[in-house]
Backbone bond lengths (Angstrom), bond angles and torsions (degrees), N, CA, C in turn:
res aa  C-N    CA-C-N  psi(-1)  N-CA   C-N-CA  omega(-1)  CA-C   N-CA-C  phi
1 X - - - 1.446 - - 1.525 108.53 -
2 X 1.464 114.32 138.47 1.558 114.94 175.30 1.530 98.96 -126.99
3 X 1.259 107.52 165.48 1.697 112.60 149.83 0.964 111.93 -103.54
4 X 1.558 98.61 142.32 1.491 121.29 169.89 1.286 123.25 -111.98
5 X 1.486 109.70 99.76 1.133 110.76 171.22 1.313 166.09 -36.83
6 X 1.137 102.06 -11.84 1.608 125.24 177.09 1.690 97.09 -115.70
7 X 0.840 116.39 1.23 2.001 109.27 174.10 1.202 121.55 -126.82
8 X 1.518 119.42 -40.86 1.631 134.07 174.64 1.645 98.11 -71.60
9 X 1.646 85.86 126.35 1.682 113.08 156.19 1.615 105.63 -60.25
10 X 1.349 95.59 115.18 1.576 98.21 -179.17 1.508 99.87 -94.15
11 X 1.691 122.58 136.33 1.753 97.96 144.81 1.465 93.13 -147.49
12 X 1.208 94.33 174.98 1.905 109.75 -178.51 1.501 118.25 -53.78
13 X 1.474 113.08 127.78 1.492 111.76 -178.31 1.424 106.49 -39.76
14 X 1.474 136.19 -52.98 1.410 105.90 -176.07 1.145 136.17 -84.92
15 X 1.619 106.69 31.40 1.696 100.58 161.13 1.186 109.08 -74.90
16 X 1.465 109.40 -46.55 1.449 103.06 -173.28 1.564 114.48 -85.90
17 X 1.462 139.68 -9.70 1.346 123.81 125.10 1.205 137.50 -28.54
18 X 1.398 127.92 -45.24 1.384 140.21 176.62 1.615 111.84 -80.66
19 X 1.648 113.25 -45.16 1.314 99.59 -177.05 1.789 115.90 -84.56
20 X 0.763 126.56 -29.62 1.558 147.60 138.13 2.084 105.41 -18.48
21 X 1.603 94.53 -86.05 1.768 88.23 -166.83 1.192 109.34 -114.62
22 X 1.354 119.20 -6.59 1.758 124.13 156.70 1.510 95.66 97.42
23 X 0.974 126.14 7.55 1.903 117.53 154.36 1.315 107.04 -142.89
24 X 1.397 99.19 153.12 1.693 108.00 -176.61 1.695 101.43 -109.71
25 X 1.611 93.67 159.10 1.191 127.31 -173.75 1.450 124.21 -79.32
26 X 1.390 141.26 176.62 1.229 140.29 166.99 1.786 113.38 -95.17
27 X 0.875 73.87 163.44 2.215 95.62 -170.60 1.603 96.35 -65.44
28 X 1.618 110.00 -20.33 1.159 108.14 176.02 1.487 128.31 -86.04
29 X 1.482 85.46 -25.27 1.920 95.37 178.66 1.349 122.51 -51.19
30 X 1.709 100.58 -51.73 1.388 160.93 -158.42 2.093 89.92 -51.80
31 X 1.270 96.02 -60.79 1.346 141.55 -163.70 1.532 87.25 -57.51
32 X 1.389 111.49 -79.87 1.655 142.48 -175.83 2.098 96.38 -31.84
33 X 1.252 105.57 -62.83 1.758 130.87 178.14 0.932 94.18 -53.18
34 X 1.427 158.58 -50.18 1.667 156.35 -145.68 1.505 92.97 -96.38
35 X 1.083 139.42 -34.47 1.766 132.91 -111.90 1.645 84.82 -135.01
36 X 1.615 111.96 -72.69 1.722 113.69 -144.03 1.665 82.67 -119.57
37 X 1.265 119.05 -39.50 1.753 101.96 -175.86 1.706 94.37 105.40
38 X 1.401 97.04 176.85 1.510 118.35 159.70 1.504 107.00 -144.24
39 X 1.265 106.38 122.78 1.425 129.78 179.21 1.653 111.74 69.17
40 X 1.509 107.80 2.82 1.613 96.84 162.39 2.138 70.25 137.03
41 X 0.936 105.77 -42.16 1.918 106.40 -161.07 1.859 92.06 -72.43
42 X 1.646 91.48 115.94 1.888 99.16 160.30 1.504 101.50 -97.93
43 X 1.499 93.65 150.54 1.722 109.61 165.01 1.790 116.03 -77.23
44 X 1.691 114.76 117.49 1.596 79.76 179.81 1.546 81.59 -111.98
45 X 2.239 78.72 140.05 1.466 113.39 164.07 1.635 108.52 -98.99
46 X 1.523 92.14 -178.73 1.604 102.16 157.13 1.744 93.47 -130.51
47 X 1.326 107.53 170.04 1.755 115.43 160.55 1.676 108.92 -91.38
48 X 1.068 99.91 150.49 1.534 130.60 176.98 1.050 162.53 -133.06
49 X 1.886 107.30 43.11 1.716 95.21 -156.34 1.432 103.40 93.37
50 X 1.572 118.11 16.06 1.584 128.15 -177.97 1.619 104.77 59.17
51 X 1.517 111.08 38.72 1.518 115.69 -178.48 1.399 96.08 -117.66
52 X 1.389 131.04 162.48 1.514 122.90 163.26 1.629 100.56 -122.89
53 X 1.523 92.49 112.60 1.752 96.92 -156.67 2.172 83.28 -102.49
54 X 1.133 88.06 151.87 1.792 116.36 166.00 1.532 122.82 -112.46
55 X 1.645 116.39 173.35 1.193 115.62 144.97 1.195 120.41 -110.59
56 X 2.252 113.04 169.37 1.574 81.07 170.45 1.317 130.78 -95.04
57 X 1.581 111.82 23.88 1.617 121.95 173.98 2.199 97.76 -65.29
58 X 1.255 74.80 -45.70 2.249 95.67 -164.20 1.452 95.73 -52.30
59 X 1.483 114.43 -46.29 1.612 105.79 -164.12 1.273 100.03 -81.20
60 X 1.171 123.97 -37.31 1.627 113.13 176.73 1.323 138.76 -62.10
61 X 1.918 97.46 -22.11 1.378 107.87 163.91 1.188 110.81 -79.49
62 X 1.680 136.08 -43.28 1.479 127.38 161.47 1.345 115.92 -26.00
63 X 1.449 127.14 -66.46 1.275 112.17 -168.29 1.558 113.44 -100.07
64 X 1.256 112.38 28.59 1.652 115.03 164.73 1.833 104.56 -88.19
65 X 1.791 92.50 -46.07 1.314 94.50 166.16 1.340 145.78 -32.93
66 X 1.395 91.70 -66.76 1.622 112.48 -166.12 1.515 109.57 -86.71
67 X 1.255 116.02 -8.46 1.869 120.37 150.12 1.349 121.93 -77.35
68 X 2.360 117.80 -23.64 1.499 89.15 174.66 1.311 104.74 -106.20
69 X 1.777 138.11 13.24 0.913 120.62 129.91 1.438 141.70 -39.39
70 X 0.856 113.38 -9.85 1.982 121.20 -163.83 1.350 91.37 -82.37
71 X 1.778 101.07 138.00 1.630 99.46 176.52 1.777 83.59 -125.63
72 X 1.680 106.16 134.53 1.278 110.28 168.39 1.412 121.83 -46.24
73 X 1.642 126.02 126.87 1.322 134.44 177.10 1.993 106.67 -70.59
74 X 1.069 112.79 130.31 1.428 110.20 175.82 1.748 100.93 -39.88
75 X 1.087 162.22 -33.90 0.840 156.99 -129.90 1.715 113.30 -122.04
76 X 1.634 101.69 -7.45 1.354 129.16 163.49 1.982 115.76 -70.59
77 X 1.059 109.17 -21.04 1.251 125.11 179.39 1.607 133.50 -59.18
78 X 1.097 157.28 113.76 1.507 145.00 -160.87 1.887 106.85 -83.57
79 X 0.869 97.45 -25.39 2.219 96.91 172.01 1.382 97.48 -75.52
80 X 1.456 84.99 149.42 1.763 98.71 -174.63 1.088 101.61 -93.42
81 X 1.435 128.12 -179.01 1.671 145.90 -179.51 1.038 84.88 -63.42
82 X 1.508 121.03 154.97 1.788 145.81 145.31 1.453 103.01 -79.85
83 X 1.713 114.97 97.06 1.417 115.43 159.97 1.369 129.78 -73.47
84 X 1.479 109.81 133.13 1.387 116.22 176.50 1.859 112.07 -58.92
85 X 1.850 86.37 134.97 1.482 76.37 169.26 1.628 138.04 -50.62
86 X 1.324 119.79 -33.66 1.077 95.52 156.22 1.277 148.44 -77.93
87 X 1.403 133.97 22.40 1.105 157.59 168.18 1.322 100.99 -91.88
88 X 1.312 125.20 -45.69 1.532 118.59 169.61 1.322 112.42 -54.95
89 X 1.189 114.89 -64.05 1.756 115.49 -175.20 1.756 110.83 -50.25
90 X 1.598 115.99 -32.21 1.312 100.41 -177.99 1.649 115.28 -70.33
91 X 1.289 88.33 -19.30 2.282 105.46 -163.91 1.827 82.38 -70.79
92 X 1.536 97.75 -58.89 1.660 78.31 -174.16 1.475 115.36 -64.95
93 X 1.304 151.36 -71.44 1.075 147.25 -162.53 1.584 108.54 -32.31
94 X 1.277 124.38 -38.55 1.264 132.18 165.20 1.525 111.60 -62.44
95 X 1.124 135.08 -3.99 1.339 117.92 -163.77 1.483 141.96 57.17
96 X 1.809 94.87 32.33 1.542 103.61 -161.55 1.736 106.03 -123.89
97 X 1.712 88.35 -1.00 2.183 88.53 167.20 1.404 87.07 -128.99
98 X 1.452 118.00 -174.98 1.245 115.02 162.91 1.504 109.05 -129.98
């Protein structure tokens, strides 16, 4: 996907920050999205009048992106840790398994 400048409705990343999650971001975030990405997904802008304007095809591919990049963290999981037995014996001696 590119923008095209002479056809794409341009407007400032935080409209669609704001109308999207209802607060806007910093010039730095903005910055962060153009540059390094989140989770591998960059935002492409253009500049504007010292604005960094989007579309809303661009922002939607940003964050379609950078959600199917996401690889579940072990800690995303519903089974609990496998405690070592001795961790059991201390939980019990404490009176905290039965």
């Amino acid at each position: 996907m590119s923008i095209n400048l002479e056809t794409d409705d341009l407007r400032p990343v935080n409209d669609f920050v704001q109308a999207r999650f209802g607060k806007r971001i910093s010039p730095a975030t903005a910055w962060r999205w153009r540059l390094r990405g989140i989770n591998g997904a960059k935002l492409e802008v253009v500049k504007f009048g010292g604005c960094w304007c989007t579309t809303k095809d661009a922002f939607a591919e940003f964050l379609r992106r950078q959600n199917e990049n996401c690889q579940p963290s072990p800690l995303d999981t519903d089974a609990p840790a496998e405690r070592s037995a001795a961790t059991t014996k201390k939980l019990r001696a404490a009176g905290l398994l039965t």
